[in-house]
N, C-alpha and C positions, 0 to 999 in steps of 0.2 A: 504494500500500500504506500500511496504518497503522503508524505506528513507536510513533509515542507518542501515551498520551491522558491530560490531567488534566484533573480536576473536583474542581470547589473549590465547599461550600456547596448540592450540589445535591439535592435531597429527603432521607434522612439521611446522604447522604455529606457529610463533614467536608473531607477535601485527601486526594486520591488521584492517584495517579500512576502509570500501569502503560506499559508497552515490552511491544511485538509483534515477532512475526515472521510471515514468511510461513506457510502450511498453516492447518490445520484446529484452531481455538482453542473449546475447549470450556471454557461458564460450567455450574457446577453450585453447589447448595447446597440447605439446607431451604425448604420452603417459605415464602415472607414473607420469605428472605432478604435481597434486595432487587436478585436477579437482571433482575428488570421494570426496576430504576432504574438501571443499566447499560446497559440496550438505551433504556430513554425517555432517560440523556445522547448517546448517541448517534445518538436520532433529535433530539433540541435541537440539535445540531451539525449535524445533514443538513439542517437547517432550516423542521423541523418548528414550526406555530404552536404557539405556548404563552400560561401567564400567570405571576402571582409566585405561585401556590401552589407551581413548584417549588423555591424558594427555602428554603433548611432553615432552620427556625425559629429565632430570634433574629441570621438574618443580614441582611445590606441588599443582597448581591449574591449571585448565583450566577452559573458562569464555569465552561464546558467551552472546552477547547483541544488541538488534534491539531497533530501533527508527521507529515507527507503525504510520501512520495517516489512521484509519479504517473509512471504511463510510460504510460499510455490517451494516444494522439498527439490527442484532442479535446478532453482536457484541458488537455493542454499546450497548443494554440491555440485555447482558450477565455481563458487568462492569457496569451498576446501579444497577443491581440485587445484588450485594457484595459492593454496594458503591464506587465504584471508577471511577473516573472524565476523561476525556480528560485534558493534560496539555497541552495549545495553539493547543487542535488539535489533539495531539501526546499520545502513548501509547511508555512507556518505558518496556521492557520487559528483564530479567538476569535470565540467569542460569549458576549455577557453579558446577564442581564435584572435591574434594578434592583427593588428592592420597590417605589420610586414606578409603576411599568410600565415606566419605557424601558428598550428595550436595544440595545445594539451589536454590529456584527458585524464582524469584520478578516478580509482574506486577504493574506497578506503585509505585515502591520499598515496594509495602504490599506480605510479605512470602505466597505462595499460593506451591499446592501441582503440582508434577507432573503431575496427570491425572488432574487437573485443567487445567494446561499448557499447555497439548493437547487437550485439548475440546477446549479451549479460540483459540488457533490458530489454531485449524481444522477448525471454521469459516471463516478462513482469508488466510489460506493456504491449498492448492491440491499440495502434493509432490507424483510424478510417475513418477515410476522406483525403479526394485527390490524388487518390493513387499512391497513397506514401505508409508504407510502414504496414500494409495488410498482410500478415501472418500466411491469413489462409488464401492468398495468389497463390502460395508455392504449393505444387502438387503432394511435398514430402510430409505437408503439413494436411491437407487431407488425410492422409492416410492416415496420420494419429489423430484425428479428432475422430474417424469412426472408430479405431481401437477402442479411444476409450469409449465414444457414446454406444457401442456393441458389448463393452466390459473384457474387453478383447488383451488388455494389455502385460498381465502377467504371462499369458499363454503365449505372445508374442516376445516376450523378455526371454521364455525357454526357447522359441525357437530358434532365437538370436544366437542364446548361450551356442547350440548345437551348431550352427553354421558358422560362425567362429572355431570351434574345433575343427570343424572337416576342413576348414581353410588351412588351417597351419597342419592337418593332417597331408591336403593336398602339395602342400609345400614343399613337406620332406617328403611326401614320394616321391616328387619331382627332382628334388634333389637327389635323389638317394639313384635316379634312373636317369641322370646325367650321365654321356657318355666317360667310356671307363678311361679313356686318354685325358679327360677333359678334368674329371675329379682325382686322377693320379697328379697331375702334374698340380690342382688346390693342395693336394694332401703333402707334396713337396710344400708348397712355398708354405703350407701352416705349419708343417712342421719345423723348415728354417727359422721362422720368426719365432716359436715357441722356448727354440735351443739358443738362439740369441739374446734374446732376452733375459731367459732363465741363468743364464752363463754372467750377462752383467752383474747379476744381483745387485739388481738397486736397492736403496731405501729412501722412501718419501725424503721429500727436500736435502737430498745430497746434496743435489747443484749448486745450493744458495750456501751453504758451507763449505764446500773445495772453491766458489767464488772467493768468497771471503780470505780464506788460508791462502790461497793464488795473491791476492792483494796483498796480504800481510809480508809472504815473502819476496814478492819481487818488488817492495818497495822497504827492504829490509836494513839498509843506510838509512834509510829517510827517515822511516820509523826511529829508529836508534837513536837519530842525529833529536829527533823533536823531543822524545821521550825524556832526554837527558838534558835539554834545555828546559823542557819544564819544572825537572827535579831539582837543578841547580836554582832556575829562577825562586824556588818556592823553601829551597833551605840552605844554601850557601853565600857566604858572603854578609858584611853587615845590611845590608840595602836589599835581602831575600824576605820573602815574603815573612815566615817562621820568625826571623830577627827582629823586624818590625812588630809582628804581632806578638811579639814577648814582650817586647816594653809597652803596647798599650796595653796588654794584660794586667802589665802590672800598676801601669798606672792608673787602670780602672778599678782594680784591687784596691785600690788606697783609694780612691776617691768614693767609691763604695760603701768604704768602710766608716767615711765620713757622710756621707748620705744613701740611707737604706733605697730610697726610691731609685739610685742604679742599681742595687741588684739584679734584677733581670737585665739589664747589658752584661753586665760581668760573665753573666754566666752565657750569656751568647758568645760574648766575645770567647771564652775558655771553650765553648762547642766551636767557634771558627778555627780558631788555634790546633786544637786538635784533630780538626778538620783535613786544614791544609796537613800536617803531619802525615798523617793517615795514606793523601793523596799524593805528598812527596814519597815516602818508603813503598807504596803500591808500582809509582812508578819506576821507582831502583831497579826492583823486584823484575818489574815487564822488561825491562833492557837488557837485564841481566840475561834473563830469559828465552832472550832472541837471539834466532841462530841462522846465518846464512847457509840453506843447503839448497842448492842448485838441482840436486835429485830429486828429492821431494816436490821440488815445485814442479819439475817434469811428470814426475807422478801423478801431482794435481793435473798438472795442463792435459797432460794425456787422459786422463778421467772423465773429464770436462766434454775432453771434445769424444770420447765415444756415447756420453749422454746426448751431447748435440743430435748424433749422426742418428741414435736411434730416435728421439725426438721427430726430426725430418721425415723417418720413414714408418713411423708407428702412431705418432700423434698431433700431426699437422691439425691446427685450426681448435683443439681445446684448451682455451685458454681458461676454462671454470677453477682448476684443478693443478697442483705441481704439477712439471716437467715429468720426473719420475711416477707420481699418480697416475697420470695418462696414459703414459707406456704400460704400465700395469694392466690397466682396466682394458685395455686393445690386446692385451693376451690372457685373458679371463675370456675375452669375444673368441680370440682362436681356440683356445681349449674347447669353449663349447661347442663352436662348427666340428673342431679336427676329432672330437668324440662322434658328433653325430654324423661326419660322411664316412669314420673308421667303421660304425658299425651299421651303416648302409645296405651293405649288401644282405646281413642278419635281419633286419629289422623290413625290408621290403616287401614279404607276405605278410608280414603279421600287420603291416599300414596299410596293405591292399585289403584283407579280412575287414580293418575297424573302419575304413572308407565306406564300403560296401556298408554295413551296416549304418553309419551313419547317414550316408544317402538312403535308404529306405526309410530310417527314422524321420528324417526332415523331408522326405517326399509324404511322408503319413501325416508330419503336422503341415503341411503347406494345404494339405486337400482340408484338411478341417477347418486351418482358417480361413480358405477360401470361403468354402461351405458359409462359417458364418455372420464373414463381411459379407456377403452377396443379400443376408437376409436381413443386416443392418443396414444395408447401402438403401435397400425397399423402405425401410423402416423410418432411419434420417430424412430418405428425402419426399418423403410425407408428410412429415413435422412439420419441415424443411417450409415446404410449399404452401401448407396452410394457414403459416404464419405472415408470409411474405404476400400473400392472396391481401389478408388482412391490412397490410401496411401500404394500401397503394399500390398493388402491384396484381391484379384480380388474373389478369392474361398469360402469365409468366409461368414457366415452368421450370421446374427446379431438378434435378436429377442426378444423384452420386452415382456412380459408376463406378464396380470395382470386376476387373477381369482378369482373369489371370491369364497369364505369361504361357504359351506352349513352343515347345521347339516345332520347325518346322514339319508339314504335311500329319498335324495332328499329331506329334509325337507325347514326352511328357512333359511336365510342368518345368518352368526354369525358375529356378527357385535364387531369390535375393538374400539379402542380408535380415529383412522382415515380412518375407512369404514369397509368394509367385505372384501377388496382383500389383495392379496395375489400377489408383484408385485416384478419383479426379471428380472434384465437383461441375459440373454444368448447367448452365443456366440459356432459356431464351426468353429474353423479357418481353418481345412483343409478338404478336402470334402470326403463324407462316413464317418466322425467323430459326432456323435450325438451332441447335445445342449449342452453346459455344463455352471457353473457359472463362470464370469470371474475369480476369485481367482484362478482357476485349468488351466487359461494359462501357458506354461510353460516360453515363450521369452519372457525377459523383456522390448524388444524392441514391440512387439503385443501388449503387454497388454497396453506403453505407445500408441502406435499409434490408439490406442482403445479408450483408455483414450482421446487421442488430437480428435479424430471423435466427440463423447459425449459432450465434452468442445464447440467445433465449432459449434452443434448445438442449446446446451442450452443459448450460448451466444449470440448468431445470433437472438434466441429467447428472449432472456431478461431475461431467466431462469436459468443463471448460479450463484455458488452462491460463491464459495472463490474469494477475490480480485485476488492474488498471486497467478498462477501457474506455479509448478517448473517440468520441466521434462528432465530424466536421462535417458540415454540410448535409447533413442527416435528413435535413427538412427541403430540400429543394423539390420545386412540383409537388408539393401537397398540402393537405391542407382539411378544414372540416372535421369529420368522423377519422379519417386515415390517421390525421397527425395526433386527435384522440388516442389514438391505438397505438401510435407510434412512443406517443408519452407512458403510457400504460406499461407499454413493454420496458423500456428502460429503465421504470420506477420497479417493474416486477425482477429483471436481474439484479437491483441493485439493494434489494430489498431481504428481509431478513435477517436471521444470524451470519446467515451463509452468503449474505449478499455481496457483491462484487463494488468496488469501488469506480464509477463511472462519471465520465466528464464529456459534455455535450456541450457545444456552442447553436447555436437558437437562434432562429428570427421568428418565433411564431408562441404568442403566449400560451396554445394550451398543452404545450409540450413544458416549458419553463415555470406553469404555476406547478408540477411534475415533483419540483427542485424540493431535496432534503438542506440543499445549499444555496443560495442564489451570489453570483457573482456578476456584476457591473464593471463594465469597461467603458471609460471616458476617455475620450482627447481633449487635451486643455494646451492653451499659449499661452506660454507664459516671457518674460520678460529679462533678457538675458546681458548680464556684463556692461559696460557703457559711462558713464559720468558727465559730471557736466562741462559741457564744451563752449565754443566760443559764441558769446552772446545767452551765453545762461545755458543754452537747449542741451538737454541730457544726449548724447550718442549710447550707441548699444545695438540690441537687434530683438528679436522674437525667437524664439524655441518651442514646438509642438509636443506635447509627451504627450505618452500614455498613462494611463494608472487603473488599477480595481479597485473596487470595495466589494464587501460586503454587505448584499441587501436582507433587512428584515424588518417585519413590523410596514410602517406606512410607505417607508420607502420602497418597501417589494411590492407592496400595492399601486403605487405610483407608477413603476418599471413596467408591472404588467397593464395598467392602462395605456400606456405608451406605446406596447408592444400591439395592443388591440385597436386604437384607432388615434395613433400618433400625438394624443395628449396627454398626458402627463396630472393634471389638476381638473380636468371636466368632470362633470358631477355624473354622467351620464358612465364615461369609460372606469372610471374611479367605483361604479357600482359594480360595474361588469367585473371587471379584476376582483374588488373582494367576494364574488358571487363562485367568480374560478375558484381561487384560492380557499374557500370553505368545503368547496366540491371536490378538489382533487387535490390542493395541496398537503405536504408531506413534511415539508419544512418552516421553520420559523419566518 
């Protein structure tokens, strides 16, 4: 659910901040208001492409950001799959796009990509209208809303499991039944790189220690030479560090002794004092210590560079992990190849045996859930139709279609990754017009009212899957009884315990008195920058914004007289409106 949305700087929005709740959140206002640029920040946030034109002029950035509590369980393990947590609940989400063009995007302030953005809130969000953000255009997306409205989806999780195995079953046989010239001369080069490797015997972060030791020795003068400049500087001679700080020792001793309040210098100073000490004998010690040996350091160089060489040829391009790490884990990969094409030729009846079997298995679940998508596909798209009849749309026909897959001349089923069908909504909205796919609607206002039919049955079922639906232009060409029915429905999804959190922008009040929420969008000019110039007259300019509020009480009663016959304060529409709003509305 959305809790909270700001936008800051985005087309003439200025800094906006609004809090939701769950139900049926209805945008109104004049035309040009700039009800569109609440729905275009909200599709900038679902991760819609954009450029800097929506950037409000004279700024350098614009920045929408939501405050999420998801409880869809695929969203929630879409953020453990990348590691990131619920904070109390909440999911923070930011996107910004700069006037140079770049922008950035945050989910729980970790940098994630665009098409991340929109996968992560496609879960959570159905934006329809205008063609932008419909879930259910995509064919892969039919086919899971009849799973679940058929109740289809655990039986389809096993048959997943199952075709997953016979994959990687088919693999190694494939593997295993590569020519014998072809896996002889694999089984060389694994084995080369095994005994190579094995033969270095490395140990994690070698490298960055025989670096170091290589440093230490071949600059083994230099070392020497500094080492003993610092030991001298620090205790020989009267003008050494040591010498000096023995007689302010001592003369902070005595003066000390004459005011208590130096004691704590005294005893700093006697920590410095000892200090330096410490780090003159440390470095006696280190010089003394040092030893020019020529061999050794060949030892290192030579070490060095056979780490390089395997580097080069074992673990080009990972950089996550040591040098030595790397090479490692790319001979963990060959052990386990050079096991499984060693016992290849053992192991390739007994993968023909569990293939065979497996294909039977997954030919027996494909035919069933064929079977019982074909009598869900009947089922949805009856619902389907008799709701869309309802909303305007009497002529139209609605039709799921689910076929399954055969190999050629009637052979058997070709089975996918979630059966053999082949399942796709179609729709012909006016009559003597063939089937077509929804995408090829033309009115934006059909395709939403298509979309809200869909929504109302899968919800009604338990089968719907984004928290958030937002829908745009929902009302275009209707009107009367229809947008009655239209209202009805969206108040019916969004209704309940179980109800869906739903956001509709409106030009037609008996969809809006509907509202558990009412929201108002204004354009106001207001009066920007300027002072007084010559001859007294103030300079400056005008700036158009946007802004919401929150209508309730007279005010929503006013909004929907306005919305009923363009006045605001008539005693006539001011009836009307609270005659709606006693009758259907929902909200304050």
């Amino acid at each position: 659910m959305l809790e909270e949305l700001s936008i800051r700087n985005y087309a003439l929005i200025d800094n906006l901040t609004l809090p939701f709740e769950r139900g049926l959140t209805i945008l109104t206002g004049e035309t040009g208001a700039g009800k569109s640029i609440v729905v275009g920040a909200l599709s900038f946030l679902l991760g819609a492409k954009t450029d800097i034109e929506v950037i409000r002029t004279g700024a350098e950035e614009a920045q929408v950001q939501a405050v999420l509590s998801p409880e869809y369980h695929e969203a929630l393990d879409w953020l453990a799959s990348r590691g990131m947590e619920l904070e109390n609940g909440q999911v923070f989400v930011r996107r910004s796009i700069k006037a140079t063009g770049r922008g950035a995007v945050y989910i729980q302030n970790v940098p994630v990509s665009r098409t991340d953005l929109e996968e992560f809130m496609g879960l959570l969000f159905d934006l329809h209208g205008q063609h932008a953000h419909e879930s259910l255009l995509k064919k892969e997306s039919h086919r899971r809303y009849l799973d679940r409205f058929a109740r289809l989806e655990e039986e389809v999780a096993d048959y997943n499991a199952i075709f997953l195995v016979l994959v990687e079953k088919r693999k190694a046989l494939e593997a295993s039944v590569s020519s014998g010239r072809d896996r002889e001369l694999r089984l060389e080069m694994l084995r080369f790189a095994l005994e190579e490797i094995d033969k270095a015997a490395l140990k994690s972060g070698e490298s960055r220690d025989l670096e170091t030791e290589a440093a230490r020795l071949g600059d083994y003068e230099k070392l020497a030479e500094l080492a003993g400049t610092t030991a001298e500087a620090l205790s020989e001679g009267e003008a050494s560090t040591l010498s000096l700080g023995r007689r302010a020792r001592t003369a902070l001793e005595g003066a000390a002794a004459i005011d208590a309040s130096l004691e704590s210098l005294r005893k700093r100073m006697e920590d410095l004092y000892y200090e330096a000490e410490d780090i003159s004998g440390e470095l006696r010690f280190y010089r003394e210590g040092l030893r020019s040996d020529p061999g050794r350091l060949e030892e290192v160089e030579e070490r060095l560079a056979l780490i390089q060489r395997l580097r080069k040829k074992y673990a080009q391009g990972n950089s996550t992990v040591t040098v030595e790490d790397a090479i490692l884990a790319y001979r963990e990969g060959v052990a386990v190849e050079l096991e499984a094409l060693s016992g290849a030729e053992e192991n390739r009846e007994h993968l023909a045996a569990e293939i065979a079997t497996l294909e039977r298995d997954l030919g027996s679940q494909a035919l069933s859930l064929s079977s019982k998508r074909a009598a869900g596909a009947v089922s949805l798209g009856q619902e389907i139709s008799g709701i869309i009849a309802v909303l305007g749309m009497p002529k139209a026909r609605f039709s799921v279609q689910s076929v399954p897959r055969r190999r050629e001349n009637g052979g058997g089923l070709v089975c996918g990754p979630w059966g053999a069908d082949e399942v796709e909504f179609l729709i012909s909205a006016n009559p003597g017009e063939p089937l077509k796919d929804l995408s090829r609607i033309a009115s934006g206002g059909e395709l939403s009212r298509v979309m809200l039919a869909i929504k109302t049955v899968l919800s009604a079922s338990g089968a719907g899957s984004a928290e958030t639906l937002i829908f745009d232009e929902i009302d275009t060409g209707i009107g009367g009884e229809v947008a009655l029915s239209v209202g009805e429905y969206l108040a019916r999804i969004a209704g309940g315990d179980q109800g869906r959190q739903i956001f509709c922008v409106t030009h037609l009040a008996s969809i809006a008195v509907r509202a558990d929420h009412h929201l108002k969008v204004e354009k106001r000019v207001c009066a920007v920058g300027g002072g007084p110039g010559p001859g007294g007259i103030r300079t400056g300019g005008e700036r158009t914004l946007t802004s919401v509020s929150a209508l309730s009480g007279e005010g929503r009663r006013q909004e929907i007289a306005r919305m009923l016959a363009g006045d605001a304060v008539g005693t006539a529409a001011l009836a009307h409106a609270g005659e709606l709003l006693v009758k259907y509305g929902s909200g304050s």
